[in-house]
Every structure is written in C-alpha cells, then in structure tokens.
C-alpha positions as CSV (number, residue, x, y, z in Angstrom):
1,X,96.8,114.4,98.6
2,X,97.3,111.0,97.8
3,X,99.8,108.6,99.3
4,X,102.1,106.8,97.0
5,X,104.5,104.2,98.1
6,X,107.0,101.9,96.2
7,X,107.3,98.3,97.3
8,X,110.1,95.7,96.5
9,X,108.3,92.7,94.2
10,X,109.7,89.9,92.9
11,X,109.3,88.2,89.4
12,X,108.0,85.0,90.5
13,X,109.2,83.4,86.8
14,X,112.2,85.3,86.4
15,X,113.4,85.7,90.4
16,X,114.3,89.3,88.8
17,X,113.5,92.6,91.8
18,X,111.3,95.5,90.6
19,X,109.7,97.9,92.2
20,X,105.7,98.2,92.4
21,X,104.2,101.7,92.6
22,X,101.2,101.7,95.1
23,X,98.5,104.4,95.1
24,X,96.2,104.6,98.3
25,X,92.6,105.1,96.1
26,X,90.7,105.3,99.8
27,X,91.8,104.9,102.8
28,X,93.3,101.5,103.3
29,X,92.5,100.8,99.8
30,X,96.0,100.1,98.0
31,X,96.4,99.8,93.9
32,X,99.1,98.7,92.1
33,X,99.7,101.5,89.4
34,X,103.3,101.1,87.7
35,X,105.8,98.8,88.0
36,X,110.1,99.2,86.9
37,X,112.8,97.4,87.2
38,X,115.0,97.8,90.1
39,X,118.9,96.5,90.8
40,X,119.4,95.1,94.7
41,X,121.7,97.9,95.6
42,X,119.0,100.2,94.5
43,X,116.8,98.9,96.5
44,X,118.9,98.6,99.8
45,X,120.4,102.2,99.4
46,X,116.8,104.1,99.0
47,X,115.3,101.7,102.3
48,X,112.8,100.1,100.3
49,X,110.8,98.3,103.0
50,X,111.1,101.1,105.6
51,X,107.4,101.5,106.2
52,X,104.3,98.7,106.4
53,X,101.1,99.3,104.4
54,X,97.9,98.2,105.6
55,X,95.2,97.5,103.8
56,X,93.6,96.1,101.1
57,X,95.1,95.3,97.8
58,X,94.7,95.2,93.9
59,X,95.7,96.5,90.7
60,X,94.6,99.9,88.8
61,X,93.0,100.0,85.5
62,X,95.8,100.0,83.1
63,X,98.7,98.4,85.0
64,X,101.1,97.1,83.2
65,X,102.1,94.1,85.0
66,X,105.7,93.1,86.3
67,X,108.8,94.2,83.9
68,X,110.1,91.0,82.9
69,X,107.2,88.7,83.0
70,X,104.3,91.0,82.1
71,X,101.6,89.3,85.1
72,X,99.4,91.5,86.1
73,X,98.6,89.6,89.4
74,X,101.1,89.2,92.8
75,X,100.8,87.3,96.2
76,X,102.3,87.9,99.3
77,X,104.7,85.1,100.9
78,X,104.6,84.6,104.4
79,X,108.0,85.9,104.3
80,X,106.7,88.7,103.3
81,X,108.3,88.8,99.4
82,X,105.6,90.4,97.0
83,X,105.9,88.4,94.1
84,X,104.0,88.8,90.7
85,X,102.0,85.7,89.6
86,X,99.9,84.4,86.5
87,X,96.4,84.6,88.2
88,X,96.4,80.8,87.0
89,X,98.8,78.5,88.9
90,X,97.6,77.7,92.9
91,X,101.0,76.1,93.2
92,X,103.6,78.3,93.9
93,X,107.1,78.8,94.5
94,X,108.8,81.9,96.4
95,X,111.8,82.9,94.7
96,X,112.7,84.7,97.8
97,X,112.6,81.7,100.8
98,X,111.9,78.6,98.3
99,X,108.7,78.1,100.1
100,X,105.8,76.3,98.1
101,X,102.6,75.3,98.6
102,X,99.0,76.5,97.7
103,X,97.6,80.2,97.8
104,X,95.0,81.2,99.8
105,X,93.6,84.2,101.6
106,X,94.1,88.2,100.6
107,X,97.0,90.5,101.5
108,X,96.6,92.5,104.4
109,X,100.1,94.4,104.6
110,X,103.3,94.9,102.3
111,X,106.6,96.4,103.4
112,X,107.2,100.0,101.7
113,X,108.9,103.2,101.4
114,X,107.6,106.8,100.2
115,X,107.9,108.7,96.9
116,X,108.6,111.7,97.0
C-alpha cells in the first residue's frame, strides 16, 4: 500500500496556496504527483502540516506543475514553506517569510497530512 500525503505549497510567482500530492515510490523516496488549488481556511481546518515527511524528493512523470503558475519544480524555505519554482532563477524570494537569497542543497523533510 502506498503512502500518499498532501503538503501546503506556495506559488512562488503568484503567493497563491495549493496543495501538492506526494506519493512515497520507495521508502523515503517522495514524488510529487498532482497538485490543486487550495483556500487558507481549507488548509487550516483539514491540519495540513500535521505530519513531517522524510526523505528524498522529486517530481513523477507527468506532473502537472503548480495551479497558477504551471512550474514543475519547488524548494523548500528554511521556514519550511514549499514553494514552486522555475528550475531557472538561483535568486529567490519566499512569499511566505520574505526571505531571499540563493538555493542550494536538496530537501530532506516537508510538513504533511494523510489522504485518505
């Protein structure tokens, strides 16, 4: 049976929530596999953010990228938002905390909550 999490994202061009469906492929091995839109008072009322994956992370075959702006990449924030990014700029901004600066380094947990 495979686990299946949603995590809270941001658009990182629109500062718009969504939620990213993660599929565990292999142990510790986390995909990205759908992604929707999602209101704030959606989010709070399920507990999105209730549980901490650990692992690594990537995208499935057939994502279809974030709901507003259509990137089909995301980086973690040492806050801890999820944000979706254009695989291109090294220079960001979090639209969660207003930090920017360069990316570096991989993921190694997200906040999430079941499905199902």
């Amino acid at each position: 049976m495979k686990s299946v999490f949603v995590v809270p994202a941001r658009c990182g061009h629109h500062n718009r929530l969504f939620g990213l469906r993660m599929e565990e492929r292999e142990p510790g091995n986390w995909d990205a596999t759908w992604a929707f839109q999602l209101r704030e008072d959606v989010a709070k009322r399920e507990g999105y953010e209730a549980r901490t994956l650990e692992g690594s992370f990537g995208c499935a075959p057939g994502y279809p990228g974030c709901p507003y702006c259509e990137a089909e990449s995301m980086y973690v924030c040492g806050c801890g938002a999820v944000v979706c990014w254009n695989a291109v700029d090294r220079v960001v901004t979090c639209p969660s905390c207003g930090w920017k600066g360069e990316l570096g380094g991989a993921a190694t947990s997200v906040l999430a909550k079941g499905d199902g």
